[in-house]
C-alpha positions as CSV (number, residue, x, y, z in Angstrom):
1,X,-19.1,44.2,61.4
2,X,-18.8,47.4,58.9
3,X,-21.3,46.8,55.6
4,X,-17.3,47.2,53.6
5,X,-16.2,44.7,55.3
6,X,-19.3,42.2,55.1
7,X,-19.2,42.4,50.7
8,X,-15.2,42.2,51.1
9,X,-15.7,38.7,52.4
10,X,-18.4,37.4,50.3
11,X,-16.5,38.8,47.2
12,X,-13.6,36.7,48.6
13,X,-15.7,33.3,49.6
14,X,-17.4,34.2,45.8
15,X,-13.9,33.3,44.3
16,X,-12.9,30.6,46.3
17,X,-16.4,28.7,45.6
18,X,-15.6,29.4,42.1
19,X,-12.1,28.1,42.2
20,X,-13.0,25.0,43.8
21,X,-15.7,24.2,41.5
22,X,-13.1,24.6,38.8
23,X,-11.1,22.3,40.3
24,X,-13.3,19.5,41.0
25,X,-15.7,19.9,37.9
26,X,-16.2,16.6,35.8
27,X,-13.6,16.5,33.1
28,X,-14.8,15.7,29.8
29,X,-12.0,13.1,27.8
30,X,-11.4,13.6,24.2
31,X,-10.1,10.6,22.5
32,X,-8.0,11.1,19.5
33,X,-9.2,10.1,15.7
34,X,-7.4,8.0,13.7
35,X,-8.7,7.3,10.5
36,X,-8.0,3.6,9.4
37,X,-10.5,3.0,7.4
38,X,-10.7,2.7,3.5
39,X,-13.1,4.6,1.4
40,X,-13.9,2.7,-1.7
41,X,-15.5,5.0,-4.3
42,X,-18.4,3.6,-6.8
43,X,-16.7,3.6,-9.4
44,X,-13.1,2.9,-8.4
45,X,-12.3,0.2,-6.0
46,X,-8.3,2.0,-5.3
47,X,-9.3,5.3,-3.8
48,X,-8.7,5.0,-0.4
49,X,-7.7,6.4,2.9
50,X,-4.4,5.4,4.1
51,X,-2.6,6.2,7.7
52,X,0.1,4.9,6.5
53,X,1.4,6.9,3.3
54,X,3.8,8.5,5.4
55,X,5.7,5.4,7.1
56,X,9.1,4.9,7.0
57,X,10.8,3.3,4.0
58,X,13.5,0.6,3.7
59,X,15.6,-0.6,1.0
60,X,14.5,-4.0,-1.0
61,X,16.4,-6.0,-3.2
62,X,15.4,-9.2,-4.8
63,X,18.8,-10.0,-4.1
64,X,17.2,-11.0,-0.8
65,X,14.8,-13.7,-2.3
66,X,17.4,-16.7,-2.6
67,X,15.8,-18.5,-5.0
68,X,13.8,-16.4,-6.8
69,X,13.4,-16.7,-10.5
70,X,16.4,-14.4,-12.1
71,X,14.3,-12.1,-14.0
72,X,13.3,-10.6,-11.1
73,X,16.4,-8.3,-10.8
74,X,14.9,-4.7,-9.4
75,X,15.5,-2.6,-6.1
76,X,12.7,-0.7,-4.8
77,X,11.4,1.1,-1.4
78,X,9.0,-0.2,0.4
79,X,7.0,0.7,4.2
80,X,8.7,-0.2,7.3
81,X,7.2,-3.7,7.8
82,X,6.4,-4.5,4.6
83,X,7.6,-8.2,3.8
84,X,8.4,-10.0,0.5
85,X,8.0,-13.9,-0.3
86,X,8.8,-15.8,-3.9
87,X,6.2,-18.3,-5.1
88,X,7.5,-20.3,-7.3
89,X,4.5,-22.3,-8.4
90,X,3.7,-18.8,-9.9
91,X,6.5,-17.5,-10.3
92,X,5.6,-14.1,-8.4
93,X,7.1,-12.2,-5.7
94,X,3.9,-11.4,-2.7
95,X,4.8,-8.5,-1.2
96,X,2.5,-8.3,2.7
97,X,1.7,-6.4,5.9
98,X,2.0,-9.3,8.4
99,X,-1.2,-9.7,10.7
100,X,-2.1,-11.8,13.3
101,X,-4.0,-14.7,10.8
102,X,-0.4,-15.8,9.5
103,X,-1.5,-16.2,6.3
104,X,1.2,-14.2,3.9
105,X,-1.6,-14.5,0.9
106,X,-4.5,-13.0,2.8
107,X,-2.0,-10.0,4.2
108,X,-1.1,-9.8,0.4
109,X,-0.6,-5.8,-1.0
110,X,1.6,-6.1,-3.9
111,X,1.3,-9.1,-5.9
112,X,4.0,-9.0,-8.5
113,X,4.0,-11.5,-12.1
114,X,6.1,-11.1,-15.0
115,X,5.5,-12.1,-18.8
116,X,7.2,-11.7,-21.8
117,X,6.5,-10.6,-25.5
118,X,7.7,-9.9,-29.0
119,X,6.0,-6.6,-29.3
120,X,3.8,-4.0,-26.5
121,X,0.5,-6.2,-26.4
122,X,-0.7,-6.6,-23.1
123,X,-2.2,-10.0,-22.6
124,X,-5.8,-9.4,-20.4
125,X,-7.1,-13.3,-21.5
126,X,-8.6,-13.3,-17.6
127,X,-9.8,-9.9,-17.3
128,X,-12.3,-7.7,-17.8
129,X,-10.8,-4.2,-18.4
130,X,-12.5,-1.3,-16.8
131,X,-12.1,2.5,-16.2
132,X,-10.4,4.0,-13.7
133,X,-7.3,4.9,-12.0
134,X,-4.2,5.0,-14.4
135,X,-0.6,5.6,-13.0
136,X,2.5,6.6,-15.2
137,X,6.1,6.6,-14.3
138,X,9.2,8.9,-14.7
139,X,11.5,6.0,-15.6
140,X,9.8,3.2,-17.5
141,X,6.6,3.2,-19.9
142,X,3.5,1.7,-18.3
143,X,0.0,0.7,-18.8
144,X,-2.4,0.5,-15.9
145,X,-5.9,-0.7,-16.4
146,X,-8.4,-1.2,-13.7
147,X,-9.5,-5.1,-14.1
148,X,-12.0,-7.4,-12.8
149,X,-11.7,-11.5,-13.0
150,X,-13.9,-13.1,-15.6
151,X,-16.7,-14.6,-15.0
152,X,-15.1,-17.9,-16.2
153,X,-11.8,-17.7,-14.9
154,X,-11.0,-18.6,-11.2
155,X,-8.2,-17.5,-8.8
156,X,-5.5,-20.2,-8.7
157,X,-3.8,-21.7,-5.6
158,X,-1.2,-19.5,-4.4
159,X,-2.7,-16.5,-5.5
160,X,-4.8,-13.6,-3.4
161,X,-8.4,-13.8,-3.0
162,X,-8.4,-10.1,-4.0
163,X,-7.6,-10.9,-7.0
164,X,-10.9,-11.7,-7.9
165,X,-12.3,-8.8,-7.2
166,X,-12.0,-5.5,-9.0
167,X,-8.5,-3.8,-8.6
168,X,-5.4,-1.7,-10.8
169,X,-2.8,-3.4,-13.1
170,X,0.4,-1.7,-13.9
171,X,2.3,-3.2,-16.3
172,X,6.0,-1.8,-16.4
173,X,7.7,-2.1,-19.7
174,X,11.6,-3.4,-17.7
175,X,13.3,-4.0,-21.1
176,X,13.5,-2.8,-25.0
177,X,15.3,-5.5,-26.5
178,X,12.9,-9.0,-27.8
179,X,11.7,-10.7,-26.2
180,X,10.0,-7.3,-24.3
181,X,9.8,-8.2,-20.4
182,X,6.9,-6.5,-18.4
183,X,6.4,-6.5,-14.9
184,X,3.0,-7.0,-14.4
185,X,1.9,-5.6,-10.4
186,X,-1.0,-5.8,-9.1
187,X,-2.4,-3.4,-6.3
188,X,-4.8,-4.8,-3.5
189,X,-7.6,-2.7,-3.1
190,X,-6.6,-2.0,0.6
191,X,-3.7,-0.5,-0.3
192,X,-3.7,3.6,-0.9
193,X,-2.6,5.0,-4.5
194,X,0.0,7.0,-2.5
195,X,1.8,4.1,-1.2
196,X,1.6,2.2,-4.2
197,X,2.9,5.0,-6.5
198,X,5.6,5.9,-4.3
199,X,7.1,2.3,-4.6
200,X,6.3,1.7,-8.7
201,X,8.6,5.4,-8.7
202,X,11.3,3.9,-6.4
203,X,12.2,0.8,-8.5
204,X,15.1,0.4,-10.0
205,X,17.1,-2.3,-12.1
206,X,19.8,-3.8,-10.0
207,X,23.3,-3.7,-10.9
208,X,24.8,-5.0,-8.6
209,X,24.1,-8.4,-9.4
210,X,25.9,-7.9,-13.1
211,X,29.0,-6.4,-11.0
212,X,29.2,-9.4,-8.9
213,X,28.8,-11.8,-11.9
214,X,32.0,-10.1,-13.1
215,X,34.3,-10.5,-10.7
């Protein structure tokens, strides 16, 4: 056999070892990341990581909520999945992410109070104010206060745990004429800023109620 020949076919067996081992090498799996966690920071218990501050919206009404107390009269956009319950023993509207547990409280991300008053004087009897994250909307003037539970005050039945625990307070100033009616929300410290902004933007007095009054 020529010497040519001989490195012709070791140059050839060269590339098929090569290709086989390519072939049949161990493959390494990469599983995706998917961040669902929440980041509290020190000092704020409402900055946090959300995967789902892009989710699809739907339309809300509290048209919806039967028997609801009438001052409750807003539409808004919430997340896909997103469900809302009245409680009449406080007279609040729960908004939740259902989870396996059942319980609509526990799964509690909005809860949503009202109160009325002469003048702009936010009533904070059960909280202790704080620092923190403030929010402001295009439509309606707002205060938002970060707030913890007094030491001497107690969550009632009906109510989230969470409420006990440090979280934001928006107050949204819904009418001008006396008395003043605020809606008072407040924001589970699960829930992002993003998701929680984007639905105090989206509400919206509803009309359609008055129009159906009238005829």
């Amino acid at each position: 056999m020529k010497r040519s020949t001989l490195i012709y076919i070791l140059i050839i067996a060269g590339v098929l070892a090569v290709g086989l081992w390519w072939i049949m090498r161990p493959k390494i799996s990469q599983a995706p990341t998917i961040n669902n966690t929440n980041q509290n920071s020190a000092g704020s218990t409402n900055e946090n990581v959300d995967t789902n501050t892009e989710a699809q919206t739907v339309d809300f009404s509290t048209l919806d909520l039967a028997d609801r107390d009438p001052k409750f009269n807003f539409t808004a956009q919430v997340p896909e999945g997103w469900v809302a319950e009245y409680i009449p023993s406080t007279k609040a509207i729960n908004f939740y992410q259902p989870s396996d547990t059942g319980a609509t409280l526990e799964d509690s991300v909005i809860y949503m109070t009202y109160y009325e008053n002469d003048n702009v004087v936010i009533p904070t009897t059960d909280y202790q104010v704080e620092t923190g994250q403030t929010i402001s909307l295009s439509k309606y003037p707002t205060t938002s206060m970060e707030v913890t539970l007094k030491s001497d005050r107690t969550v009632v039945a009906d109510q989230p745990t969470w409420l006990a625990s440090r979280h934001l307070l928006v107050d949204v100033n819904w009418t001008t004429t006396k008395p003043i009616m605020f809606y008072r929300f407040a924001k589970s410290p699960t829930l992002s800023n993003t998701v929680f902004t984007n639905f105090l933007q989206s509400l919206t007095a509803d009309t359609s109620s008055e129009v159906n009054a009238a005829e």
